[in-house]
C-alpha positions as CSV (number, residue, x, y, z in Angstrom):
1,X,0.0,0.0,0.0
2,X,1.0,3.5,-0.4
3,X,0.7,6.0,2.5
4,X,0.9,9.9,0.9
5,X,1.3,11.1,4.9
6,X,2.6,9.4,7.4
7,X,2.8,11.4,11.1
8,X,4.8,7.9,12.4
9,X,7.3,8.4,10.2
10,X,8.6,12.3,11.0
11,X,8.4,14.7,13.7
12,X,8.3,17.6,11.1
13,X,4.5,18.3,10.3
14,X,5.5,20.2,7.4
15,X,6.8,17.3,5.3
16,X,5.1,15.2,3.2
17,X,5.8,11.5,3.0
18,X,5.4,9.0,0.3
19,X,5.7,5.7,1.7
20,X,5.7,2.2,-0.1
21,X,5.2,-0.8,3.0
22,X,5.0,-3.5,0.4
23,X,7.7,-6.0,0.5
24,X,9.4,-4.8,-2.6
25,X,8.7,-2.4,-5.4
26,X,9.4,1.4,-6.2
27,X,7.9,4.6,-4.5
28,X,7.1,6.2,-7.5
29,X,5.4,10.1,-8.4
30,X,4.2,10.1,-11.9
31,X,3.6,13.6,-14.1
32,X,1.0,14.0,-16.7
33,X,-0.1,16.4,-19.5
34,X,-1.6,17.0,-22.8
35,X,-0.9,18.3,-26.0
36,X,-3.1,18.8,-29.5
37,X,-6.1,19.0,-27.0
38,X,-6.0,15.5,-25.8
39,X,-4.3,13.5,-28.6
40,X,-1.3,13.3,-27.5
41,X,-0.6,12.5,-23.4
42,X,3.0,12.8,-22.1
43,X,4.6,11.5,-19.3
44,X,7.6,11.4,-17.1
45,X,8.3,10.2,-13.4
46,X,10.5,10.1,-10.1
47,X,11.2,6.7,-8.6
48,X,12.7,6.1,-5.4
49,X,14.2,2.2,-4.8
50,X,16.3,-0.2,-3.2
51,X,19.4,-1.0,-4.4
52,X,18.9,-4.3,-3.7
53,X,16.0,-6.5,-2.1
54,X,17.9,-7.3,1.2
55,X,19.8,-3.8,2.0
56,X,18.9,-0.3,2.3
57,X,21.0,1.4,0.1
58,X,18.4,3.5,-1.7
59,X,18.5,4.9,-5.3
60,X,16.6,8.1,-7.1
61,X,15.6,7.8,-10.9
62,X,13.9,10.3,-13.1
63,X,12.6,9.4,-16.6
64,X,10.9,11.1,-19.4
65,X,8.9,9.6,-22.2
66,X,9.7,9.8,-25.7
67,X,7.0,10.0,-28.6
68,X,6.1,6.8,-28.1
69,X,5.8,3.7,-25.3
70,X,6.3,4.1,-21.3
71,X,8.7,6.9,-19.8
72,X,12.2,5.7,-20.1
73,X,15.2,6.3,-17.2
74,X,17.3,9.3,-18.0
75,X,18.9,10.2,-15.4
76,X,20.2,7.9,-12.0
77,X,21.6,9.1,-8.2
78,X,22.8,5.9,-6.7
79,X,22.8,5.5,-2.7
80,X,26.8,6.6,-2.4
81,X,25.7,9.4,-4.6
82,X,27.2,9.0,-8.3
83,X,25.2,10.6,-10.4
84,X,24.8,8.9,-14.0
85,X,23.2,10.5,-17.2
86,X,21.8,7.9,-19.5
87,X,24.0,5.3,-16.9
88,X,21.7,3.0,-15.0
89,X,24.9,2.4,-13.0
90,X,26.9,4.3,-12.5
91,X,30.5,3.9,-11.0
92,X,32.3,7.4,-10.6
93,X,30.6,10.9,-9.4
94,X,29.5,11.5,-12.5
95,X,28.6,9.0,-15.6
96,X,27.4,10.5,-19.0
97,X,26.0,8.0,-21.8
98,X,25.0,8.8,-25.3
99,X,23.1,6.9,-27.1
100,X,24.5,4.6,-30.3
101,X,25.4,6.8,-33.0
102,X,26.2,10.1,-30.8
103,X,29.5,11.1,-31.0
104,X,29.1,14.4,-28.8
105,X,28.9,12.9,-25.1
106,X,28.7,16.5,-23.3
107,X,28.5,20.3,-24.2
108,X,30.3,23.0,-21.9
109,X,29.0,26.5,-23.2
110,X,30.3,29.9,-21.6
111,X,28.6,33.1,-22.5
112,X,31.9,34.6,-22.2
113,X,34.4,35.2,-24.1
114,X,36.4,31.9,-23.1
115,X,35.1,28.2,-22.1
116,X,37.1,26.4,-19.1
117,X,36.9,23.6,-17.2
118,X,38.7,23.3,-14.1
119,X,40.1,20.2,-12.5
120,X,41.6,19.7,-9.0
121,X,42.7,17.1,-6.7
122,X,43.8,17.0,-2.5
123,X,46.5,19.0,-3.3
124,X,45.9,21.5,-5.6
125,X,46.5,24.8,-4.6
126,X,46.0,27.2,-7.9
127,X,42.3,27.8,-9.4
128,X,43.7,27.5,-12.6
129,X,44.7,24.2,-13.7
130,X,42.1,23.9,-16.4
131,X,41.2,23.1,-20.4
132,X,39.4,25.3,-22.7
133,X,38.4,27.1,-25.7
134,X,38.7,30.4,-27.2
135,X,36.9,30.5,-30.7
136,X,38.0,27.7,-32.2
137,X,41.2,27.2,-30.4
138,X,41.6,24.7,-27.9
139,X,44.1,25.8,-24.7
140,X,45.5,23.8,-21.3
141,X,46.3,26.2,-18.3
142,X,48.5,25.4,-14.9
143,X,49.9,27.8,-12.9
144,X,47.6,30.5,-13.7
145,X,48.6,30.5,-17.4
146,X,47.9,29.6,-20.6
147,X,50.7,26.9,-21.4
148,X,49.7,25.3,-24.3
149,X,47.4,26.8,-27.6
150,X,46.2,24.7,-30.4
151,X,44.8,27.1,-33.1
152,X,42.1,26.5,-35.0
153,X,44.7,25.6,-38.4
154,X,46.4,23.3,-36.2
155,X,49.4,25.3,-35.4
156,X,51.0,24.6,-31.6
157,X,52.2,26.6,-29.2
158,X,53.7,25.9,-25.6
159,X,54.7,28.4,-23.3
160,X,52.5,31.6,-25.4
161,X,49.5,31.8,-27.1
162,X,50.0,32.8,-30.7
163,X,51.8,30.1,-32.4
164,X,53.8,31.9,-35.2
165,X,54.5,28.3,-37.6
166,X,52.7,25.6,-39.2
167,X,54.1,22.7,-36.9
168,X,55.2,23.7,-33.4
169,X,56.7,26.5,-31.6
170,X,58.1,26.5,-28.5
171,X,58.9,29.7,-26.4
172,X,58.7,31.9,-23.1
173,X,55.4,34.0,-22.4
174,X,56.2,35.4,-25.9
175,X,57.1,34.9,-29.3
176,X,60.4,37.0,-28.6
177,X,62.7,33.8,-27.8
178,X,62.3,29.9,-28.5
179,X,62.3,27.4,-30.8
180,X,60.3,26.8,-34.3
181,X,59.3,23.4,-35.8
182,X,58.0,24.8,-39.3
183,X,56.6,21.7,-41.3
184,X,57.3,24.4,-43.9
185,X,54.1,25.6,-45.1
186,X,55.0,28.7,-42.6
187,X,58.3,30.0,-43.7
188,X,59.3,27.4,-46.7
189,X,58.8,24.7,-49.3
190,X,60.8,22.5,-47.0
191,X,60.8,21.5,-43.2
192,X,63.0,23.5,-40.9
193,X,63.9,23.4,-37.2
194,X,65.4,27.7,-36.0
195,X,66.1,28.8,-32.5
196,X,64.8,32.7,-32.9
197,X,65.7,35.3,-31.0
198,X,63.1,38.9,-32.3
């Protein structure tokens, strides 16, 4: 049976309890609505379950229904809390799926006029050890600065952010010192390696 308030179960008067006291089987809320008048019903749904029949490790789903059939799971929090996205199980904090024939797994979008994602571990100290985009260049930062650039035409840079060569430059916060890898299409009809001082 299914109790929808349950004063037994919390001192807080204010909350409202949905309680499954079968022996097994999901506590479940279920959302409903129309389109084209009434041809068309759609559905999606919160279910709250055990983990497993004989422990209390509890897990939250949410599903959505697609244009056809029964809601479907998108979207899992297991009972340690990993969150999975198109991952029924999910085995790290956070799991994203696509479905067969999506090569794009995630989108990070900035408003902004660059795109970062920052990573950090026990130990990290500086805000700034990140990846991200400019336009259509992709960039890696530690130590609060840009470190490596690939542009857009697939020219390289580490240590500054204007690579100057089609191959890979290497320098110190600027173009004014460091080596040059030219596959030649930069400078020459033939491949060079320079040391440049400007």
């Amino acid at each position: 049976s299914t109790t929808a308030y349950s004063s037994s179960a919390t001192n807080n008067d204010n909350t409202l309890m949905l309680i499954n006291e079968g022996a097994a089987g999901h506590t479940s809320i279920q959302f409903q609505t129309v389109s084209g008048g009434t041809a068309n019903t759609g559905q999606a749904n919160i279910n709250v379950f055990c983990e497993d029949n004989s422990a209390k490790n509890t897990a939250m789903a949410f599903g959505t229904r697609g244009s056809s059939g029964n809601p479907v799971e998108r979207l899992r929090i297991t009972s340690v809390g990993h969150l999975g996205l198109g991952d029924n199980d999910p085995d790290t904090r956070l799991s994203v799926k696509a479905a067969s024939g999506t090569d794009v797994v995630g989108k990070f979008t900035s408003t902004d006029a660059k795109a970062w994602i920052q990573f950090r571990d026990n130990s990290t100290t500086d805000t700034a050890v990140m990846i991200g985009a400019e336009g259509d260049d992709l960039m890696l930062r530690a130590g609060s600065n840009e470190r490596v650039r690939i542009a857009s035409d697939g020219k390289v840079a580490i240590g500054f952010n204007a690579p100057a060569v089609h191959g890979l430059s290497l320098g110190y916060s600027s173009t004014s010192r460091g080596f040059e890898f030219d596959t030649g299409s930069g400078f020459g009809s033939s491949s060079t390696i320079r040391a440049y001082y400007r």
